[in-house]
C-alpha positions in Angstrom: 31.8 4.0 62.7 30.8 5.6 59.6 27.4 7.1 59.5 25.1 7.5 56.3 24.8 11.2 55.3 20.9 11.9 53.9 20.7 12.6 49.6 21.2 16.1 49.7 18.1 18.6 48.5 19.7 19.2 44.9 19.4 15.2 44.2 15.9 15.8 44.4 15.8 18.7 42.5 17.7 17.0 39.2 15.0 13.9 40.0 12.2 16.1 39.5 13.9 17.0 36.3 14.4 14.0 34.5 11.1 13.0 35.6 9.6 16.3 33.8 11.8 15.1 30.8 10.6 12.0 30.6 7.5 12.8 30.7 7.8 15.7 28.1 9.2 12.9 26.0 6.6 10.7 26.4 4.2 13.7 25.4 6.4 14.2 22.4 6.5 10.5 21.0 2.8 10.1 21.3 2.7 13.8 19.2 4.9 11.8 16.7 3.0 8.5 16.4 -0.2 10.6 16.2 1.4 12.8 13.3 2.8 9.5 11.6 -0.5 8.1 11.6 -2.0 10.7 9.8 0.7 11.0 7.5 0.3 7.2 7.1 -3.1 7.5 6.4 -3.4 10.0 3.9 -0.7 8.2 2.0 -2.7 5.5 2.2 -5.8 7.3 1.0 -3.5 8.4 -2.0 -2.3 5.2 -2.8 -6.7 3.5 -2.7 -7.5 6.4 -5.1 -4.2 6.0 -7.6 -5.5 2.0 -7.7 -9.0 3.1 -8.2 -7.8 5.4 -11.6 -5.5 2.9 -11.9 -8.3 -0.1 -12.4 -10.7 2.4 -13.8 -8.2 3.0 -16.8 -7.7 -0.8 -17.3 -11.0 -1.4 -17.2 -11.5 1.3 -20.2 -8.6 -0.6 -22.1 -10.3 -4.1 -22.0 -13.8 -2.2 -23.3 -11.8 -0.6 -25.7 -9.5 -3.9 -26.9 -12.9 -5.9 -26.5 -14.8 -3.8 -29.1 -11.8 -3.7 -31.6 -11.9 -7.7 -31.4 -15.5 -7.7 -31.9 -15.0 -5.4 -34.5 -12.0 -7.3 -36.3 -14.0 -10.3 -35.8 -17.4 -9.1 -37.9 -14.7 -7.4 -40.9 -12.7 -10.5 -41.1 -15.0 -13.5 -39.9 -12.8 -16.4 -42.3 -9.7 -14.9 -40.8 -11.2 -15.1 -37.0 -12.5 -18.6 -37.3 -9.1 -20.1 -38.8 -7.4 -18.2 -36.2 -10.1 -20.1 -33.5 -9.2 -23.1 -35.2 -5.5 -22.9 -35.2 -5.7 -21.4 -31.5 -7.8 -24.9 -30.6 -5.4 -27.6 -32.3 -2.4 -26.3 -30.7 -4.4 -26.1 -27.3 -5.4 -30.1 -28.1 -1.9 -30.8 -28.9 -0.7 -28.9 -25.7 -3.0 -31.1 -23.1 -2.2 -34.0 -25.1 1.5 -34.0 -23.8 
């Protein structure tokens, strides 16, 4: 009859060591989620300030396009109200169709 033989003491030994890898992994990947986070978030806090300039400079271009209208409009008022004109008869004959 065959009899079962008991793991020998070195199994237990290379246990203990993938054990202590796994957990030096796990130590390492939560290191590495908690670095890409950061990185995540500062490019994120980049990308919020780039839109902000972004929005402020668009902003400035409308204020600045807005006063040269105005500023067409008082120099050439005949031209700006037959331009308003034309501008509404196409818009009638648009909605029309």
């Amino acid at each position: 009859m065959a009899t079962r033989t008991t793991t020998p003491k070195s199994d237990d030994v290379e246990y203990d060591t993938v054990k202590d890898d796994i957990a030096s992994l796990r130590k390492d990947v939560n290191q590495l989620v908690s670095d890409l986070s950061k990185i995540a978030q500062q490019e994120t806090d980049k990308g919020v300030k780039r839109t902000r300039k972004a929005a402020s400079n668009a902003a400035d271009e409308i204020e600045e396009t807005t006063d040269d209208v105005r500023g067409y409009i008082r120099d050439n008022p005949l031209s700006a109200c037959g331009a308003a004109v034309g501008v509404g008869f196409l818009a009638a004959l648009l909605m029309r169709k």
